[in-house]
C-alpha atoms as a printed R data frame, in Angstrom:
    type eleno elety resid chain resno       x       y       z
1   ATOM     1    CA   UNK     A     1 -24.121 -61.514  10.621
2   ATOM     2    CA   UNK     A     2 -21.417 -61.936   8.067
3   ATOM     3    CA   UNK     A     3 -17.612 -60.554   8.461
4   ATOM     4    CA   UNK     A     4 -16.338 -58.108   5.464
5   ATOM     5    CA   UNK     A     5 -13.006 -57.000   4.510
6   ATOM     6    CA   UNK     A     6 -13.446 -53.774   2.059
7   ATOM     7    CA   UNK     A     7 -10.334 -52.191   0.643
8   ATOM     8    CA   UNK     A     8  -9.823 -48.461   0.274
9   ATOM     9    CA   UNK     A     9  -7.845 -48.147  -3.300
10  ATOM    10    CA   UNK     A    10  -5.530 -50.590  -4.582
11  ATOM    11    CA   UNK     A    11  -2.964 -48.201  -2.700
12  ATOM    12    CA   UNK     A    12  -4.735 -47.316  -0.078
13  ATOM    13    CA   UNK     A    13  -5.536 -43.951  -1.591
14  ATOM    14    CA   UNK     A    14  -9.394 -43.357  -0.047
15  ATOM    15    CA   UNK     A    15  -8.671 -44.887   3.304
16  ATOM    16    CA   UNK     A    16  -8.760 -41.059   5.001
17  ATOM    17    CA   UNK     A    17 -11.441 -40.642   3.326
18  ATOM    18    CA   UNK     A    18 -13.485 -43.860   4.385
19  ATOM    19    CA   UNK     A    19 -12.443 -43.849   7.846
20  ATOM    20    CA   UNK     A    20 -13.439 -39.642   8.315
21  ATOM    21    CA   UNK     A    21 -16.595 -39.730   6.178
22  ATOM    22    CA   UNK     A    22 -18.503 -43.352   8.044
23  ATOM    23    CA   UNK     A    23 -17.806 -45.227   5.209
24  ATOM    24    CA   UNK     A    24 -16.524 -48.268   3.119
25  ATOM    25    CA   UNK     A    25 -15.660 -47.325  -0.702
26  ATOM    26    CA   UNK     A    26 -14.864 -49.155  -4.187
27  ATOM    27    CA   UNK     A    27 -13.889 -47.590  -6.905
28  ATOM    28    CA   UNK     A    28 -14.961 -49.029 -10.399
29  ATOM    29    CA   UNK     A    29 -16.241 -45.564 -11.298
30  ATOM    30    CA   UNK     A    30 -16.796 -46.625 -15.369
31  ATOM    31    CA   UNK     A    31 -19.714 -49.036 -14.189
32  ATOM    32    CA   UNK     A    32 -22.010 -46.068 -13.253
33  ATOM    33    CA   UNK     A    33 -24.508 -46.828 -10.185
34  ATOM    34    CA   UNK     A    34 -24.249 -50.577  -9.565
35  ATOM    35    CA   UNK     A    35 -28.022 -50.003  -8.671
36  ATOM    36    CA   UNK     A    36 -28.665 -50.132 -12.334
37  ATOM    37    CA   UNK     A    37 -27.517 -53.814 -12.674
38  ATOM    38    CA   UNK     A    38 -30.188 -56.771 -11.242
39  ATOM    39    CA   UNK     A    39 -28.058 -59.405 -11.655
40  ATOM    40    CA   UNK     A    40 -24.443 -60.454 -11.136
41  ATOM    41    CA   UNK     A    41 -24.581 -61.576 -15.218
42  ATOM    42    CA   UNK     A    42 -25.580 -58.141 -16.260
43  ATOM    43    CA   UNK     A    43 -22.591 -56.512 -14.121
44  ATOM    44    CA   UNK     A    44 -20.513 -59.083 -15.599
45  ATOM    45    CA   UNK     A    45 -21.411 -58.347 -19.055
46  ATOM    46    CA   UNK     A    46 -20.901 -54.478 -18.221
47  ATOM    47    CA   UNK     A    47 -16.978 -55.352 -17.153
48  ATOM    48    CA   UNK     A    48 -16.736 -57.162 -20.277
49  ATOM    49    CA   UNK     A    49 -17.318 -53.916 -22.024
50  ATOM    50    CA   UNK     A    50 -16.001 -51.405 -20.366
51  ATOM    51    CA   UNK     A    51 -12.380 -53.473 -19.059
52  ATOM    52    CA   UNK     A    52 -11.068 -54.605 -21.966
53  ATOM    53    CA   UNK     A    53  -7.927 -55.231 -21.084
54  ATOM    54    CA   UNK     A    54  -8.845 -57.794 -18.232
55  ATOM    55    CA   UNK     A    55  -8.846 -61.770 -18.736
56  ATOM    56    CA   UNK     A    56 -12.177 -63.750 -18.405
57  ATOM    57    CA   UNK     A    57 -10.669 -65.265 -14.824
58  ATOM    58    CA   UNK     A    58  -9.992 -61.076 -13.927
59  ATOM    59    CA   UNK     A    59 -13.793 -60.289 -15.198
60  ATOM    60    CA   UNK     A    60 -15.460 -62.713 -13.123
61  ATOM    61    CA   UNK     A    61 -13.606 -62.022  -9.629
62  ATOM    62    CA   UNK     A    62 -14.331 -57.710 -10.155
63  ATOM    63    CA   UNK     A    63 -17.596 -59.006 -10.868
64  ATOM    64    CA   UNK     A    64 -17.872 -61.365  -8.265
65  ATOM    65    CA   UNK     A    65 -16.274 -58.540  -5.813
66  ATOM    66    CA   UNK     A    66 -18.339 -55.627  -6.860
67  ATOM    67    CA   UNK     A    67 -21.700 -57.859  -7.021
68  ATOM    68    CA   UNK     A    68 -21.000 -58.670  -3.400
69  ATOM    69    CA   UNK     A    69 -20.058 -54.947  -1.997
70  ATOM    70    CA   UNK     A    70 -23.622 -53.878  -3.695
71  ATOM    71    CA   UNK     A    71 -25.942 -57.009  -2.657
72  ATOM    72    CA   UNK     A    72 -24.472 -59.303  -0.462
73  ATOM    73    CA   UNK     A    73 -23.353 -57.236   2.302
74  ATOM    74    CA   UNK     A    74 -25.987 -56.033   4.552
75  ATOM    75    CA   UNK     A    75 -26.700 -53.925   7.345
76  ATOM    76    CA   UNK     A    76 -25.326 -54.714  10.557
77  ATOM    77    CA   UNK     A    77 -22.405 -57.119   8.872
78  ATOM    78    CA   UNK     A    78 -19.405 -56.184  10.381
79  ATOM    79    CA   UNK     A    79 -16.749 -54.602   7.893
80  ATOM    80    CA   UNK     A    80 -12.999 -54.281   8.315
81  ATOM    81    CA   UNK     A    81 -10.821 -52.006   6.308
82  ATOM    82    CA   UNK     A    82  -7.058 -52.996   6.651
83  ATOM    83    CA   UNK     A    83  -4.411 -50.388   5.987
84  ATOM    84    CA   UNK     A    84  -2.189 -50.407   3.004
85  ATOM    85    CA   UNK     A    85   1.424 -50.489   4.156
86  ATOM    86    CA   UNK     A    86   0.297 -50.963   8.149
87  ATOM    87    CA   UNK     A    87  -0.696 -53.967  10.151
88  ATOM    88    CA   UNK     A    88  -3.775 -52.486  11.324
89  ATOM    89    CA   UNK     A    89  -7.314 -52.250  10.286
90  ATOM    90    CA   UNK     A    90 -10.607 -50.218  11.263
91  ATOM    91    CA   UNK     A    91 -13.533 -52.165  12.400
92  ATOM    92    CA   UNK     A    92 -16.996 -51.030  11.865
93  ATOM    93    CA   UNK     A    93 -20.650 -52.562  11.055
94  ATOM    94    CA   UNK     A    94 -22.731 -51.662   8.227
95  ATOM    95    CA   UNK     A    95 -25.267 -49.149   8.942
96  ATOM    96    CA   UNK     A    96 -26.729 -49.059   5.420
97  ATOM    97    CA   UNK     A    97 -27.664 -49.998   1.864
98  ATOM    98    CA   UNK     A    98 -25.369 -49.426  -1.244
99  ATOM    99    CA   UNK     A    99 -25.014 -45.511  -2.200
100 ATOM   100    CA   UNK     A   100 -24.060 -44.228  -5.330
101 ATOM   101    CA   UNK     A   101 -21.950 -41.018  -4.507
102 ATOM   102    CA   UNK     A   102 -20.320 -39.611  -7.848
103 ATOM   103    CA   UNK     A   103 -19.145 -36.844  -5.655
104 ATOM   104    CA   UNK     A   104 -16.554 -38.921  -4.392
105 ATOM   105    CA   UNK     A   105 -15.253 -40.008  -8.104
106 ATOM   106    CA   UNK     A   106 -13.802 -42.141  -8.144
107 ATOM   107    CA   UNK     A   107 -14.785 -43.964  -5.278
108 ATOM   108    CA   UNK     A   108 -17.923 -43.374  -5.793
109 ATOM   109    CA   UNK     A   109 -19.304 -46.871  -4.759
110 ATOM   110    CA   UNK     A   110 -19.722 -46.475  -0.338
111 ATOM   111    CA   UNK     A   111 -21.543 -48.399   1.899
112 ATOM   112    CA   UNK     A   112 -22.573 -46.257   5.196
113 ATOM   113    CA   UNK     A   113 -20.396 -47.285   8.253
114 ATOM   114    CA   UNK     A   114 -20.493 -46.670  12.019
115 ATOM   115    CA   UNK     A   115 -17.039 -47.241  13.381
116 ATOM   116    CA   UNK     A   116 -16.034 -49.120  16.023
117 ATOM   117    CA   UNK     A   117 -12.634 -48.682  16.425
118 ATOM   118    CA   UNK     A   118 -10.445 -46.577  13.869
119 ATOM   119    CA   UNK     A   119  -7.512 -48.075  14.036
120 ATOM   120    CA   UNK     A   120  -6.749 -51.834  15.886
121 ATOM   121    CA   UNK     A   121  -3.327 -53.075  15.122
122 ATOM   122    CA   UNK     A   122  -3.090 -56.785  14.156
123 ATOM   123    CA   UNK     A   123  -0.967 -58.104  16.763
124 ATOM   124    CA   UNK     A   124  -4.886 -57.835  18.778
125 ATOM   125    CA   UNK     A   125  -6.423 -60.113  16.151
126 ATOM   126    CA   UNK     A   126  -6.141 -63.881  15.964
127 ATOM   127    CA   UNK     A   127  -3.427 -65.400  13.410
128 ATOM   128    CA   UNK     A   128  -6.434 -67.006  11.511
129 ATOM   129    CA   UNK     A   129  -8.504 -63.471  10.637
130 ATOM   130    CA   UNK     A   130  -4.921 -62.346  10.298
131 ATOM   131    CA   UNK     A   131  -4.150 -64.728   7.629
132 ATOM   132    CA   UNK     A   132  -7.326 -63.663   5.766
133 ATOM   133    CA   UNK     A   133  -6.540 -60.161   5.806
134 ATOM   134    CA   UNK     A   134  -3.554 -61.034   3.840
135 ATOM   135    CA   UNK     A   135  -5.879 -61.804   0.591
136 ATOM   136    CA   UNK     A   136  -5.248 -59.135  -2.186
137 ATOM   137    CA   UNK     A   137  -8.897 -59.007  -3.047
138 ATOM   138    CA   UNK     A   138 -11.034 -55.589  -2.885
139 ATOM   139    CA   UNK     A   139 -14.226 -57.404  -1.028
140 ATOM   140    CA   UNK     A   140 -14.208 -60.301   0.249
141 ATOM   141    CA   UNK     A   141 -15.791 -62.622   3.317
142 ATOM   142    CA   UNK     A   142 -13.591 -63.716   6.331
143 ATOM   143    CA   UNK     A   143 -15.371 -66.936   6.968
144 ATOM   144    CA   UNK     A   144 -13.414 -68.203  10.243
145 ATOM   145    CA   UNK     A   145 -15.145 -69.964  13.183
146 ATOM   146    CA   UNK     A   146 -16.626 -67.354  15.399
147 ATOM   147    CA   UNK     A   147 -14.610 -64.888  13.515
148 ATOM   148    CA   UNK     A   148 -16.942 -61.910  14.293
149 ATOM   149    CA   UNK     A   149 -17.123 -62.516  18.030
150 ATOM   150    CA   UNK     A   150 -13.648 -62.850  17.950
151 ATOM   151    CA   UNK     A   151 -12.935 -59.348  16.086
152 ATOM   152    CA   UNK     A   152 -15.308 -57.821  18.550
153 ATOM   153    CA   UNK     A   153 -13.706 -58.790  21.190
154 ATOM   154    CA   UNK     A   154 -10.476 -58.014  20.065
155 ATOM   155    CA   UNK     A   155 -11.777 -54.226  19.295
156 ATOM   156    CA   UNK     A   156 -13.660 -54.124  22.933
157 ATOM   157    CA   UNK     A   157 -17.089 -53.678  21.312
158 ATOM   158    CA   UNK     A   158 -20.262 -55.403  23.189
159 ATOM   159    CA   UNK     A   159 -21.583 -58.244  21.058
């Protein structure tokens, strides 16, 4: 089981909204259902086009971030979803595949998610999954020793 980190809006602007509804979200509306896309070249193509103003380096990590919330998580990885502005994160695990909701424009991209704990402040967490959470990335993979039985613990969920 892998260990996620999904951001809620670059300001933290669909964390409500993720934490009340089960899920984890990604905006990127212009790419349409990331379903449509079979592999990680094709999305990357589609930034190309549509985000213009972005650098090759910017292209490939949205790709690389988007490809990953759509394939590479899977059901049962554990997902956290820090707070903009607040040390403190909720901790959930995947129950689902990728969704394409354009009801929620723009964060329209979700992944279904049964919460564990709402809200954990990071004084419970270990400095090292800390110091991850401090990446700016969207998506990304905390790969610390033991880091999931370690955020389970710290949350009080059975392993």
């Amino acid at each position: 089981m892998a260990v996620w980190v999904v951001r809620a809006g670059d300001k933290g602007q669909y964390e409500e909204l993720a934490r009340d509804q089960g899920l984890v979200v990604i905006d990127w509306e212009d790419l349409g259902s990331l379903s449509d896309y079979s592999t990680r070249d094709e999305l990357k193509a589609r930034c190309e086009e549509v985000y213009t103003d972005k650098n090759a380096h910017q292209i490939a990590n949205n790709a690389g971030q988007i490809w990953a919330f759509a394939n590479l998580i899977h059901k049962g990885d554990l997902v956290l979803l820090p707070f903009k502005g607040q040390a403190a994160t909720a901790i959930g695990h995947i129950t689902g595949d990728y969704q394409f909701q354009p009801n929620l424009y723009p964060a329209c991209h979700t992944r279904p998610v049964k919460w564990l704990t709402r809200y954990l402040q990071y004084a419970n967490l270990d400095a090292d999954i800390c110091t991850s959470l401090g990446s700016k990335l969207t998506v990304f993979q905390i790969k610390r020793e033991r880091a999931e039985e370690r955020i389970l613990a710290a949350c009080g969920a059975n392993q």
